[in-house]
C-alpha positions in Angstrom: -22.1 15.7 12.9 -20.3 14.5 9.8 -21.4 13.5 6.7 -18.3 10.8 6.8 -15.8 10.2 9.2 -12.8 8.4 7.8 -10.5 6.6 10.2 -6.7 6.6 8.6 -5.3 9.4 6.9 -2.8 7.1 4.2 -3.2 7.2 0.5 -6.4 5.5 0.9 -8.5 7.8 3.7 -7.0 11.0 1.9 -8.3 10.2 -1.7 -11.5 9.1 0.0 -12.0 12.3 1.8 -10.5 14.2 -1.6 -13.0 12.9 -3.4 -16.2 13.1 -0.9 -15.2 17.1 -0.1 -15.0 18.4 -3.7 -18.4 16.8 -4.1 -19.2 18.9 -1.2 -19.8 15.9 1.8 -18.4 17.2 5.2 -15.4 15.0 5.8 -13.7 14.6 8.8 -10.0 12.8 8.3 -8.6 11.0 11.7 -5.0 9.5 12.0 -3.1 8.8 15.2 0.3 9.9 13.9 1.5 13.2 14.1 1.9 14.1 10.1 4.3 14.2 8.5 5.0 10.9 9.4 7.5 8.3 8.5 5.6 5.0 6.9 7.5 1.7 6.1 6.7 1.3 1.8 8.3 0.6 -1.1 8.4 4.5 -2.0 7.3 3.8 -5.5 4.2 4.7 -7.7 3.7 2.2 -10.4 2.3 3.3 -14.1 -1.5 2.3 -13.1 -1.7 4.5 -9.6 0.3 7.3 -11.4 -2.9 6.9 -13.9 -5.2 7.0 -11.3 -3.8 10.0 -9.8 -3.8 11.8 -13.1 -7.1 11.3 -13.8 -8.2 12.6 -9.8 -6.2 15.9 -10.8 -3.6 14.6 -7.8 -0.2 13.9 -9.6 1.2 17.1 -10.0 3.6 16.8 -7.0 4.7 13.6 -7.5 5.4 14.5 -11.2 7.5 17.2 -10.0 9.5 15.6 -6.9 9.5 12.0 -8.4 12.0 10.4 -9.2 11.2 8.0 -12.9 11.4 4.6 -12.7 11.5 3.2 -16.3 10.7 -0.3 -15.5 12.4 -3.0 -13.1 15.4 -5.5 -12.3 14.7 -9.0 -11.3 17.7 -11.0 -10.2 17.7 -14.9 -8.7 20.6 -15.9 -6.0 22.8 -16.9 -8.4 23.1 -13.6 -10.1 20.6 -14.3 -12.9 18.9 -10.7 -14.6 16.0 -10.0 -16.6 15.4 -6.4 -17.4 12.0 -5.1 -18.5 11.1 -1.5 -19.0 7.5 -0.3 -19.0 6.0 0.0 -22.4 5.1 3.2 -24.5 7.5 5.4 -22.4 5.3 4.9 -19.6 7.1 5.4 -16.1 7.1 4.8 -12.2 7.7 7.8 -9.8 9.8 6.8 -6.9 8.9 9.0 -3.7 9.4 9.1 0.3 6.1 7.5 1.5 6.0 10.0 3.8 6.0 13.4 1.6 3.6 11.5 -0.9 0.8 11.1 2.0 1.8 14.7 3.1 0.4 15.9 0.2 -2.4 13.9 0.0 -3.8 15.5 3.4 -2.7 18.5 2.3 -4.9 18.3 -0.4 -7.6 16.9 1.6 -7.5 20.2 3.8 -7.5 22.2 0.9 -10.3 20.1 -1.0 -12.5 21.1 2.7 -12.1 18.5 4.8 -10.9 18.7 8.4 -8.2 16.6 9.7 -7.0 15.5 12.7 -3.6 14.4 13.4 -2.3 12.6 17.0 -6.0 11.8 17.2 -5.9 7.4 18.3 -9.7 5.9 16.8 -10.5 3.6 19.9 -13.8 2.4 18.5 -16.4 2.5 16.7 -19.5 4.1 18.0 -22.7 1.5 17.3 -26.3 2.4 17.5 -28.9 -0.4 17.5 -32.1 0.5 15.6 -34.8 -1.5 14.9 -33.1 -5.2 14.0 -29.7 -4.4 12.9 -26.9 -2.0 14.2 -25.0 0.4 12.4 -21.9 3.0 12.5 -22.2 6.4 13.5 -18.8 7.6 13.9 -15.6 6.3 16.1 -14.9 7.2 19.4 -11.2 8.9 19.6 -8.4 10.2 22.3 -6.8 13.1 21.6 -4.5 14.7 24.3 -5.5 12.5 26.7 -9.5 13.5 26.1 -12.0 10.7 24.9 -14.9 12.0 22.9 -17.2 10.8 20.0 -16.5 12.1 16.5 -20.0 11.5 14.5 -20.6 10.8 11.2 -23.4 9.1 9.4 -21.0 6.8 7.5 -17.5 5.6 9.0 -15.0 4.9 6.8 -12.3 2.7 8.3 -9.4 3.2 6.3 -6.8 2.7 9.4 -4.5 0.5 8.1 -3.5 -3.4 8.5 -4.6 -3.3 12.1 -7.8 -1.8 11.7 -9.2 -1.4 15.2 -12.8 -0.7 13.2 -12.5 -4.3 11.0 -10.7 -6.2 13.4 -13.8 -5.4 16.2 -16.4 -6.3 14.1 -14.4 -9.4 12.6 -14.1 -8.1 8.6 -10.6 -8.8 9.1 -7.9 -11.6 10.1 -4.1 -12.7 9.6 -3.9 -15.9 7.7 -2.1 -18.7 9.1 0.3 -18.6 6.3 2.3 -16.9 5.0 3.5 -15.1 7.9 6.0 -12.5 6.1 7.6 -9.8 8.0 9.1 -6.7 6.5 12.1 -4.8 7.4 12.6 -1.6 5.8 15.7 1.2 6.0 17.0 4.1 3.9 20.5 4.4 2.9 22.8 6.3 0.9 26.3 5.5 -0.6 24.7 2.5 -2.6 26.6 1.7 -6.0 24.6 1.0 -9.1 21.2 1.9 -8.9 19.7 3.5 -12.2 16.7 4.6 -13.0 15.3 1.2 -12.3 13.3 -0.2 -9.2 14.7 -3.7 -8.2 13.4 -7.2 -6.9 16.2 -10.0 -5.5 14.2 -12.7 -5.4 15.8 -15.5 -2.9 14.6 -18.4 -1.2 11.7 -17.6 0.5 12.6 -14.3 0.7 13.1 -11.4 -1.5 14.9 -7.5 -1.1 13.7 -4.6 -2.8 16.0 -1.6 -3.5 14.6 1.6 -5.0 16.9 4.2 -6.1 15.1 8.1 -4.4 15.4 11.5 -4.9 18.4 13.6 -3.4 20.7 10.2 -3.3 18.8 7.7 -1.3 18.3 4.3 -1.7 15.3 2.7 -0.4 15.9 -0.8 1.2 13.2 -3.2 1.8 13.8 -6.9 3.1 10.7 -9.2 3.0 11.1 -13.0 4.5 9.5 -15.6 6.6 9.4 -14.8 10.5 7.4 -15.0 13.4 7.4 -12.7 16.7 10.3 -14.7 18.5 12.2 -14.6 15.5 15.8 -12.8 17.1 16.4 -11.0 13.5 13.4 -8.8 14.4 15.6 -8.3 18.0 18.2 -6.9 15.7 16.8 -5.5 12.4 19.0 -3.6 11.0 21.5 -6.5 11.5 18.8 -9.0 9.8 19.3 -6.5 6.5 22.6 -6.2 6.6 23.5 -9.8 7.5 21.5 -10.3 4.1 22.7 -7.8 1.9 26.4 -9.2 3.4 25.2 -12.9 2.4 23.9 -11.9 -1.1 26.5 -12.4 -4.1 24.6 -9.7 -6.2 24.4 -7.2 -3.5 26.9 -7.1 -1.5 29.5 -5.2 -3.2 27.1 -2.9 -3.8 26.5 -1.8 -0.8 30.1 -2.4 0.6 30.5 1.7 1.6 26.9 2.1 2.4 25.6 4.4 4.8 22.1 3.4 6.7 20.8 7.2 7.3 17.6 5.9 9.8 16.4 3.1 11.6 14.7 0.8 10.9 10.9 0.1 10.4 9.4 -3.2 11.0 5.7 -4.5 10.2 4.4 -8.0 9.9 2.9 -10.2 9.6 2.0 -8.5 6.4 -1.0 -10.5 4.8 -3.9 -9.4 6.1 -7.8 -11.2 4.8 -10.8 -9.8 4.3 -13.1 -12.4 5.7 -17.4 -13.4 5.0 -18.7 -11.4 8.0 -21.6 -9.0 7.0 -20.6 -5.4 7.1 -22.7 -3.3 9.2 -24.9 -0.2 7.6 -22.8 3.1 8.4 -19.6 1.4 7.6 -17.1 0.9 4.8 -13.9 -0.8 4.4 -10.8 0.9 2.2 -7.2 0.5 1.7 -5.0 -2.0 4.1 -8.3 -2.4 6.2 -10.1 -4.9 3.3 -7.3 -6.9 3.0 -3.7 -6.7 2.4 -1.3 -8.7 0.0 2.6 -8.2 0.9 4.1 -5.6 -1.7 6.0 -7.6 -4.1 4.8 -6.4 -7.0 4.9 -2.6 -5.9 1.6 -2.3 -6.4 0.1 -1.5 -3.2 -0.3 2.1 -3.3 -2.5 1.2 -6.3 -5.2 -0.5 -4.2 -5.3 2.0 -1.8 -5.7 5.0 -4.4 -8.1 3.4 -6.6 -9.7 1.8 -3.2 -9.9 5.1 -1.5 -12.2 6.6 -4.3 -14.1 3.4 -4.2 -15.0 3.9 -0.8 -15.5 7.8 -1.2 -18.3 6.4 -4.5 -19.6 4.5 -2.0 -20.7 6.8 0.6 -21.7 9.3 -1.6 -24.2 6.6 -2.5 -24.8 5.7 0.9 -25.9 9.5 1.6 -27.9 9.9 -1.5 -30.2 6.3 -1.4 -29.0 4.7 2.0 -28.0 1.1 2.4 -30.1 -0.9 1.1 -27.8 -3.5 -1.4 -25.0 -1.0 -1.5 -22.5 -3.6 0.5 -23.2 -6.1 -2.0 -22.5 -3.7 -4.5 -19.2 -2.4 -2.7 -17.8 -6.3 -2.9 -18.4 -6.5 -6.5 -17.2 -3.6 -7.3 -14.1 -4.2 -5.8 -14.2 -7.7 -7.3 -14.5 -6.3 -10.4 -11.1 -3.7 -9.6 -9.1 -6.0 -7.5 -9.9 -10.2 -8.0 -7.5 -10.8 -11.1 -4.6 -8.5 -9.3 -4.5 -9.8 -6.1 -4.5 -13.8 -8.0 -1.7 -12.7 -10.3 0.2 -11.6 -6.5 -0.5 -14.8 -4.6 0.5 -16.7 -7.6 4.0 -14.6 -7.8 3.9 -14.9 -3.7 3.8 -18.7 -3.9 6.3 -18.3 -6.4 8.9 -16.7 -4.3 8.2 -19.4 -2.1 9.2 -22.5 -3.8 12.9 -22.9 -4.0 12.5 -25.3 -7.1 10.3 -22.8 -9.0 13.0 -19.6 -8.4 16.0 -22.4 -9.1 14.1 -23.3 -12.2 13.0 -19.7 -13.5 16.5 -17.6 -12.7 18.4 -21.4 -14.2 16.5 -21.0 -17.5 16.1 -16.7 -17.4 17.5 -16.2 -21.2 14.4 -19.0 -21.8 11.9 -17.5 -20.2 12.7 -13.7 -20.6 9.9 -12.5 -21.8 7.2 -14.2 -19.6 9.4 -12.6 -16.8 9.1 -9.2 -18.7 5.5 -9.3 -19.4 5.0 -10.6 -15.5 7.2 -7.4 -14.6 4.9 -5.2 -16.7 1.6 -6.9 -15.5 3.0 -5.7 -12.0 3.6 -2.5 -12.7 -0.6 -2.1 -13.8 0.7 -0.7 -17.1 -2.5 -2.3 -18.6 -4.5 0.7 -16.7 -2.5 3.2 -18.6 -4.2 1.7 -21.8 -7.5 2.4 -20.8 -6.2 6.0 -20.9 -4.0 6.8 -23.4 -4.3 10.3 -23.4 -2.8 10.7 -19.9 0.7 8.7 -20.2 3.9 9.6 -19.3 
């Protein structure tokens, strides 16, 4: 029996089971994938999460391996550019999503908490007890074996499919937008810098982040649904666009595509009004999911991780009473004016009279395109800490 059992070992399960082992919780950390594992992402940690990280004692490897971003490119379709780099010598750290949760678990192991990799979460197991039910664990196959894996709070940290939030309703896909992502690494690609990049086109957008040891990531974000035949043919759908794109397509005229693609959609994902039961806690992609245009996604899963990890340290101390009201605030509180700012700037991208009118007037409105650049990179975290900038 577990203290907490966490479902989903990304950025958001690992710095919730970080956190809960140092303050001595027995943590058990569940993922179906075999790790290291590839993971579609942006590949970049903004100023704010590289705070957050600081401050958790868990940046030293991405310090080290990183590569810094000093701020970021925003073109429109006809070729218009505002540049804005983040303030006070702060930085980004662009990294393979896949060595950056690596070394989350790996700190999770060595922080005391055991992990299990290739391990599916079925379900959650539910125990009725007086009026109410509650979590105690998830039920899991491993090699073809089904057993129970206990724990006296569940954290269900398992991504934008949750099985754990989808079965109990906490979680839905909106009826719009339906965005689907298409993501690829490449190498051979002219003129990145130390930049991070957003081509903002109609309805769509592509985001191209310059990595360590000569790759390029390539992400391309648009409107689709499942019959949709460029998700037949992905890896045509991004080169068909960066072929189509005026700004781009030199650019990547010699490139070389080094792996296949990765596909995920529809991206959005709501948390929705149904109560939460005792014994259970939401984190990361499971409460809710806005698609990645601002690069700041990593963010809410770090920062929602230790939430969660506050949260069931509570739950163990003084039990349940009030603390899911007090978990919605508090993430209220972290989250609300972020995740406005990115529907606003979603809705944005959207209107092909608002990005005609924005890239049309771009020497105009420069710097309200900087400062949004800057509010997206959560550079305003960094002042609440001054002493741990970059």
């Amino acid at each position: 029996m577990y203290d907490v059992v966490i479902a989903g070992a990304g950025p958001a399960g690992s710095v919730a089971a970080i956190v809960l082992a140092r303050a001595g919780a027995r943590v058990a950390l569940i993922d179906r994938a075999r790790f290291p594992r590839h993971k579609l992402c942006g590949d970049t940690l903004n100023p704010g999460v590289l705070a957050i990280l600081k401050r958790l004692k868990l940046s030293s490897m991405v310090e080290a391996c990183g590569l810094p971003i000093s701020g970021m490119i925003l073109t429109g379709e006809g070729g218009e550019t505002v540049v804005a780099r983040y303030p006070s010598g702060l930085v980004a750290r662009a990294i393979k999503r896949s060595d950056f949760d690596w070394a989350l678990v790996q700190d999770a192991v060595a922080s005391g908490a055991n992990f299990f990799d290739e391990t599916t979460v079925l379900e959650p197991i539910v125990e009725t007890a007086g009026p109410q039910a509650s979590v105690r664990g998830v039920w899991v196959r491993s090699r073809d074996i089904k057993r129970a894996i206990r724990g006296t709070v569940t954290i269900a940290a398992d991504g934008r499919r949750s099985r754990i939030a989808f079965n109990f309703g906490l979680s839905r896909h909106p009826v719009r937008p339906r965005r689907w992502a298409v993501g690829v690494y490449a190498e051979r690609v002219a003129g990145t810098s130390d930049l991070g990049e957003m081509h903002i086109r109609r309805g769509s957008y592509i985001g191209v982040a310059p990595l360590p040891n000569g790759l390029t990531n390539v992400c391309l974000v648009k409107p689709s649904s499942a019959p949709d035949p460029d998700l037949a043919d992905p890896l045509g759908a991004v080169r068909a666009a960066l072929a189509a794109d005026r700004v781009l397509r030199e650019r990547f005229a010699r490139a070389r595509f080094v792996t296949p693609p990765t596909v995920i959609g529809p991206l959005a994902i709501d948390a929705t009004n149904a109560p939460v039961p005792d014994g259970l806690v939401l984190a990361g992609d499971a409460a809710g999911f806005i698609d990645p245009m601002t690069g700041d996604g990593l963010r809410f899963a770090v920062r929602g991780g230790e939430l969660a990890a506050e949260a069931a340290l509570r739950a163990l101390a003084d039990g349940w009473a009030g603390l899911h009201d007090r978990v919605t605030e508090l993430r209220r509180q972290e989250f609300q004016s972020k995740h406005r700012f990115n529907r606003a700037l979603r809705g944005f991208v959207g209107s092909r009279v608002a990005v005609r009118a924005a890239t049309a007037g771009a020497f105009v409105l420069q710097p309200v395109l900087r400062s949004l650049i800057i509010r997206a990179g959560d550079c305003d975290l960094c002042d609440e800490h001054p002493d741990e900038k970059h």
